[in-house]
N, C-alpha and C positions, 0 to 999 in steps of 0.2 A: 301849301306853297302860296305865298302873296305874289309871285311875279308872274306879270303874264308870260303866258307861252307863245304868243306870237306879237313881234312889233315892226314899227316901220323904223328903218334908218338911210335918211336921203333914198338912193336908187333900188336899195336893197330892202327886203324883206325877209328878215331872220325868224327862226319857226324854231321855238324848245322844244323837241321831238319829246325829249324826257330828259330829267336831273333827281337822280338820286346817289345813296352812299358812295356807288360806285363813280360816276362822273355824269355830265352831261354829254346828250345826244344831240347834235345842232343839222338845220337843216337850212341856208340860205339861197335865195335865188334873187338873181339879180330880174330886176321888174323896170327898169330904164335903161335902154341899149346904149342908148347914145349917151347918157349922162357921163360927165368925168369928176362927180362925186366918187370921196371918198378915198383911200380903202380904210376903211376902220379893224378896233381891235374889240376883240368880245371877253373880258378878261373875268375868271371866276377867282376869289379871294376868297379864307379861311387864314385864321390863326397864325396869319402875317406871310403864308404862301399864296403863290399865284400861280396861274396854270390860263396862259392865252393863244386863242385863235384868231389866225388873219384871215379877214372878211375882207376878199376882193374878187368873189366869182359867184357861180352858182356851185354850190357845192354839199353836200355833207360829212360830216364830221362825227367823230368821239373825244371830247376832254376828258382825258383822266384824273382824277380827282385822290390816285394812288399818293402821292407823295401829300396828303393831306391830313394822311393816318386816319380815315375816319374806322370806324368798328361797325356802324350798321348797329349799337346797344344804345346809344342814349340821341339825345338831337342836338344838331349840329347845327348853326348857320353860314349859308356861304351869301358872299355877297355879287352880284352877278351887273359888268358895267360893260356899258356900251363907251370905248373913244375913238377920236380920231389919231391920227398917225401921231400927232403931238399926245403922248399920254398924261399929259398937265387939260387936256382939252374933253372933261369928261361930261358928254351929253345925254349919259342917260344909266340913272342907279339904281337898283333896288335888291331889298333882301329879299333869301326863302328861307325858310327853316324847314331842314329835311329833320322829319318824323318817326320813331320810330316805336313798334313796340316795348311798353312795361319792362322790364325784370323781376322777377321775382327775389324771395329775399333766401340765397341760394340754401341749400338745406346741406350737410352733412352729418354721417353718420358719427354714431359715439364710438369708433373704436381707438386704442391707446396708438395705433402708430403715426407718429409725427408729421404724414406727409400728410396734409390739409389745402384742399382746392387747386395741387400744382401749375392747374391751363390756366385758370384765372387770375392765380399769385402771380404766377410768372407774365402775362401776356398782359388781360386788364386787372388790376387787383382793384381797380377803383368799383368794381361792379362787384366784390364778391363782401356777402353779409351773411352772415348765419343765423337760420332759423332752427327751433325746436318741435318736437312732435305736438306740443298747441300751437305752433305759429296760425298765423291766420297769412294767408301767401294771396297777391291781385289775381285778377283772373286767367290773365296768362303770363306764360314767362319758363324759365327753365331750372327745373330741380338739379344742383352739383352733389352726386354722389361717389366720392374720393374713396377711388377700391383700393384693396387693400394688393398688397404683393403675390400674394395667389388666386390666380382670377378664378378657380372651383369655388372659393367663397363667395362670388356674388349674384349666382342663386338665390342663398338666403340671403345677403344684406340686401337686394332687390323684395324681396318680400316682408321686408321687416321694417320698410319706407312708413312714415305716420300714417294716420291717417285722411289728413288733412292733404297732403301731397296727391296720396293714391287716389282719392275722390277728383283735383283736376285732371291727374294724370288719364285714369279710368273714361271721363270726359272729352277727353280727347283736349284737353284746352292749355295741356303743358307739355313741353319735353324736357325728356330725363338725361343728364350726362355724366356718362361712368368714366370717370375720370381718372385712366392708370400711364397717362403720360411720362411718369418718370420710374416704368416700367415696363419691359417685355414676357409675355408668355407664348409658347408654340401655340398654334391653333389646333384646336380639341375641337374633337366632334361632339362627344358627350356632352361637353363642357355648355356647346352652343345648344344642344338640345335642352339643357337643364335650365337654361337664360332662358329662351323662348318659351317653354312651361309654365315659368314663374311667369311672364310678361302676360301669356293666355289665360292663366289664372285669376291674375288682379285684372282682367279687361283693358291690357295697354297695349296698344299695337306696337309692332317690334318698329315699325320705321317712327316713331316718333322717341327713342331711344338711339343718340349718339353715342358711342364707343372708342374713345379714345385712348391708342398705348405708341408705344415705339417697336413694334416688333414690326421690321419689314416683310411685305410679300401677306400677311394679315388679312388683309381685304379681298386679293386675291382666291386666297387658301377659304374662306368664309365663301366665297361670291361661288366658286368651283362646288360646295358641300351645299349652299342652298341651292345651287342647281341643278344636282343630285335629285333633292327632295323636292323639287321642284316648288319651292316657296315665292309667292308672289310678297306678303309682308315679310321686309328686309330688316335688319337692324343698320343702322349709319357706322360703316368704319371707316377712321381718318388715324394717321399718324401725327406726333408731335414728341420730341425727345426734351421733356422737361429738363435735365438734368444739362443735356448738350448745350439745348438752346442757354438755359440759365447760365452754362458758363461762356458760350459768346458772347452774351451779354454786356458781361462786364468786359471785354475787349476796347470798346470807346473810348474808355478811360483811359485804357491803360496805352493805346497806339498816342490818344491825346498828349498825356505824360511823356510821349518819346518824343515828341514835336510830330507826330503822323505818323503813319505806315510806311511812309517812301523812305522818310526819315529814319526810321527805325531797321527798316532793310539796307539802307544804306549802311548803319552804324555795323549792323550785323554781318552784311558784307566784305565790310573791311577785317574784321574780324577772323572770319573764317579765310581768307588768304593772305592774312598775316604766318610768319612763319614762325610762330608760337603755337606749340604742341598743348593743346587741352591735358587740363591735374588727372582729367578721367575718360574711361572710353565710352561710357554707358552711361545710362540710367533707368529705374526701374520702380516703380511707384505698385506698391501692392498693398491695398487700402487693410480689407477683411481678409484673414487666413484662410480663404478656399482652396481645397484639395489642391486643381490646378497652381495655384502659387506655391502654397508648399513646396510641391513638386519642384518648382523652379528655384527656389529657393536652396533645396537639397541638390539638384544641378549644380549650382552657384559655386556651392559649398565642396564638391568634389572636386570640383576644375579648377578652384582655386580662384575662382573671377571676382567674390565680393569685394577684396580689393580695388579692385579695374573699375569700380562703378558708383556710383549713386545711389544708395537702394535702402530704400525704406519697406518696413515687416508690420503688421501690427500684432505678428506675435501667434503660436497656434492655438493657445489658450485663452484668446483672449475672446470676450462674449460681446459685442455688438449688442446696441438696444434692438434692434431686430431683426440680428442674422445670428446662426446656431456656429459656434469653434469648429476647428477643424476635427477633433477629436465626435462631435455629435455626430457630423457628416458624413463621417466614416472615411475619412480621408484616406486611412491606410488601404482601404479597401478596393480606391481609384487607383492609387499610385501603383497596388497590383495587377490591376487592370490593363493599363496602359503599359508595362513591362518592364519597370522598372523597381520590383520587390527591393533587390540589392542596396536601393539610396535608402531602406529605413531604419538600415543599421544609425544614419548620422540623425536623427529625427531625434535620440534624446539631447544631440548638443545643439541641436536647433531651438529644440524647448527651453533651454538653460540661456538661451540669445535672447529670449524676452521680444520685447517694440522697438526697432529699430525706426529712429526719427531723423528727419532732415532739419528744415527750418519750422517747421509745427510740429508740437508733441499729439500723438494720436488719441484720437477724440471720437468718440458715438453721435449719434441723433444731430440734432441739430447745429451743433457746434461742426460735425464731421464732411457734413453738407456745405457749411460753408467755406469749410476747405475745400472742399473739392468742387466747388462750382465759380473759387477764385483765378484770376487771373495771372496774379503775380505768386503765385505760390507753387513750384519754390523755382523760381523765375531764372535765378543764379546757375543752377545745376543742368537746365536746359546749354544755358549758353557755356558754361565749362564743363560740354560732354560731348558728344559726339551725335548720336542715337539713340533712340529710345526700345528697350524690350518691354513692350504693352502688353500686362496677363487685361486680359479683358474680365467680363461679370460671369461668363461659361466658358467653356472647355468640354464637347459633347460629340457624341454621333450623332449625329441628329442635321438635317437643313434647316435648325431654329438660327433664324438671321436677325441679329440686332446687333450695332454700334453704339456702345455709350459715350458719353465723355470724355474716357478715356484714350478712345481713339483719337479726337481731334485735339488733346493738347498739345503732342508733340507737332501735329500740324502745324497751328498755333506759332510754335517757336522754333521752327528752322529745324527741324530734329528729323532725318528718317527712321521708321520705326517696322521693327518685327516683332508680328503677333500671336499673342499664346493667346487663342478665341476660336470662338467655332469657326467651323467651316464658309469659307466664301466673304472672310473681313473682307480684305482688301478688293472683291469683287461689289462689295456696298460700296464703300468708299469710292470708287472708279462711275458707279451709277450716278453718284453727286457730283461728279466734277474733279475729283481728286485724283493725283496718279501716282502709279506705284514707283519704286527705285532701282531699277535693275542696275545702274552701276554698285550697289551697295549691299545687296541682297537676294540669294535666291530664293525668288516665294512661291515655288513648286507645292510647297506645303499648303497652300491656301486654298491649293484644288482640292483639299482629300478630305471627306467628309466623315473616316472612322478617326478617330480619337487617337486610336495609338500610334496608329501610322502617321497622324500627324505630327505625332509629340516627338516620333524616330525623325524625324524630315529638319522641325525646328533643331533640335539638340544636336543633327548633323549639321546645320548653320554655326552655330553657337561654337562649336570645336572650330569650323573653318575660322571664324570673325576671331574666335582666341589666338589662333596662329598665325595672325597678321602680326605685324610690327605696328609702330604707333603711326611709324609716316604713314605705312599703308593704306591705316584708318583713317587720315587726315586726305590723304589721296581721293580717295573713293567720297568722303565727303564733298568736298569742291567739285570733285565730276557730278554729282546728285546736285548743286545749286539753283541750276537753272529748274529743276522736280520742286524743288525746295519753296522758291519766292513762286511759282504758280502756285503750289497749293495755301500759303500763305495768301496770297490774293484772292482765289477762291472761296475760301471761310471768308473774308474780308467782306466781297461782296454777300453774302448769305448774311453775312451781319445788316448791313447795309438796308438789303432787300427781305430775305429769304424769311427772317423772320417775323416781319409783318406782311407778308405773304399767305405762308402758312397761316399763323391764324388767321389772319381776313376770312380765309377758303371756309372753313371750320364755322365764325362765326356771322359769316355772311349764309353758308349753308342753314345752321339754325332760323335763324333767321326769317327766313323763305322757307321754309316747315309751318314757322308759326303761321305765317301770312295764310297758309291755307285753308 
């Protein structure tokens, strides 16, 4: 830092307590009682933003330096002016440059699944570079190890790191980050016992290993089992929903393209109490053929509803580059489970239905990602429907709590939606700020943590929502409005704020690891 930390101006004597990523600390005291110098402004500057303090007491202060998007990875300058009340009248300039640790040149593993470096593509992609088991890496910085979909594998891809990585790592002079952000698993004891092995093995202590996924309550469930063991070295868990965030993302654009969000809720507004009955009552997006969809799908099919709706299949036969058909998964063998043996009589004419497509023909890997992490896709079918029936990525016994993507398109677009997902969705969503529909829905079902009696709870919905008439649905939507543009706003700000929040926490955490 080139600027002094302490200077004189007229009566006042202003003190840089401290300036870093995060903002500056100020500390002024007026040092002339009687003077009627002043009051001045103490203004910090970055990347055409400003962020100022009024100097006219003794006082101190924090500038935040938040809306300046810094990351705490590369070095930043701010410039830091002393004016008077006229801001044309500037008495006194000068820059810092906030410093930071290296990077290293991230490392990834060679496995065939597509998803590569998710936190950093998604958040900084300007930081992320790929090394090989010769790279030669600075001396500190942070190895990106991109896990795979089932976290029991990274045991061994942790122990199978170069060995050029292991040698800082072992040193204590790097951390590791497992990067399963555009994925959830339940928290496994075993699982954590067979990480910490490997980590003991290779000489890496568990807290300079970050661990990042979207499975809520994670860190928790971890924090309770090292307690247990009474573990003083910790492993780092943080959340971050690769998939969600990525498709927020692209929201800017697209409220942009409406003339704004007020704008767009206005237009949508009128809309919805216009007295033009929507082509459809539903919608229903079901990417990969998991047991659970099937299921619904065979629902559909008895009651007559795929008419009524919106609904995209990709088909039970169909192989995803890295998810198994319905047929491997043993889908029949859910569908008896949960008690409903009777729907696989229609399971061959389901078969003979093929992919059923909206406005995107259905697509794997990469290409399938970018559908589903779009904005405007399929944008139409929102607004000429009513509600949305959400199969989420599970359907379980189990308290594994995660929300994908899924969950917040219908957000997203004015849609209230019932969900075919584990236990306690709409109890996440409610932790974020989001709120449920009770003019539109009973979600009795969202308490119930077995499986089948959930699926009896939803499918008792399903018959109620078929026996409405069209007004009725049109009804109950406009009482749900005011649910409707809150939760709409809600995402809005998360756009806004939440996700350069979130990561900051994440790589401001690293961070301050390294430092020590």
């Amino acid at each position: 830092m080139t600027i002094a930390s302490r200077f004189r101006a007229g009566a006042y004597e202003i003190d840089l307590v401290s300036i870093n990523f995060h903002g500056a600390r100020v500390r002024v005291s007026l040092v002339e009682l009687e003077s009627n110098d002043g009051p001045y402004c103490l203004v910090f500057s970055s990347r055409e933003r400003k962020q100022a303090l009024l100097v006219d007491r003794d006082m101190e202060s924090f500038v935040s330096f938040h809306d300046f998007g810094f990351s705490g990875f590369h070095p930043e300058e701010v410039q830091v002016s002393l004016v008077r009340l006229d801001p044309n009248d500037v008495i006194f300039a000068e820059r810092c440059v906030l410093r930071c640790l290296p990077h290293v040149a991230f490392y990834r593993d060679a496995s065939p699944d597509h998803h590569m470096g998710f936190f950093f593509r998604l958040y900084r992609p300007d930081l992320v570079s790929y090394g090989d088991a010769g790279a030669t890496y600075p001396d500190r910085g942070v190895f990106l190890l991109s896990a795979d979909v089932d976290q029991s594998l990274l045991p061994n891809q942790v122990r199978q790191l170069p060995a050029s990585a292991l040698s800082k790592l072992s040193a204590g002079n790097a951390l590791l980050l497992i990067d399963q952000s555009h994925e959830g698993n339940p928290f496994d004891g075993e699982f954590a016992t067979l990480l910490h092995q490997a980590l003991s093995d290779l000489s890496i202590r568990a807290d300079q290993v970050f661990f990042v996924n979207h499975t809520h309550k994670y860190r928790e469930k971890y924090t309770e089992w090292a307690d247990r063991l009474q573990l003083d070295d910790r492993i780092n868990i943080f959340y971050a929903n690769w998939y969600a965030d990525g498709y927020f993302r692209t929201h800017s654009e697209f409220f942009a393209s409406h003339g704004g969000i007020d704008q767009y809720v206005e237009n949508q507004r009128y809309r919805a109490f216009s007295d033009t009955i929507r082509p459809r009552r539903y919608l229903s997006l079901n990417y990969t053929a998991r047991p659970h969809r099937v299921l619904l799908m065979l629902e559909f099919m008895q009651r007559g509803m795929l008419d009524a709706g919106y609904v995209s299949f990709g088909g039970t036969r169909n192989s995803d580059q890295y998810k198994q058909n319905f047929y491997d998964m043993n889908g029949e063998g859910f569908i008896r489970h949960v008690g409903r043996p009777e729907l696989l009589q229609l399971l061959p004419a389901l078969d003979e239905m093929g992919a059923w497509t909206l406005d995107q023909s259905f697509r794997s890997g990469v290409e399938g990602e970018a559908i589903r992490m779009s904005a405007t896709s399929p944008d139409e079918y929102f607004h000429d429907s009513y509600f949305s029936i959400v199969s989420e990525s599970e359907f379980s016994s189990s308290d594994f709590m995660r929300v994908t993507e899924k969950a917040f398109k219908p957000l997203m677009r004015l849609h209230p939606s019932l969900f075919v997902g584990n236990y306690n969705t709409l109890g996440l969503l409610e932790d974020m700020g989001y709120k449920r529909f009770p003019e539109f829905f009973d979600n009795t079902y969202d308490g119930v943590e077995d499986a089948r009696e959930r699926h009896h709870l939803i499918i008792k919905e399903l018959d109620r929502l078929n026996a409405l008439s069209d007004q009725e649905i049109a009804d109950n939507y406009r009482a749900s409005w005011p649910v409707l543009e809150h939760n709409l706003y809600t995402g809005h700000a998360y756009i806004e704020h939440g996700i350069k929040d979130r990561s900051s926490v994440i790589l401001n955490a690293m961070l301050e690891r390294l430092r020590r």
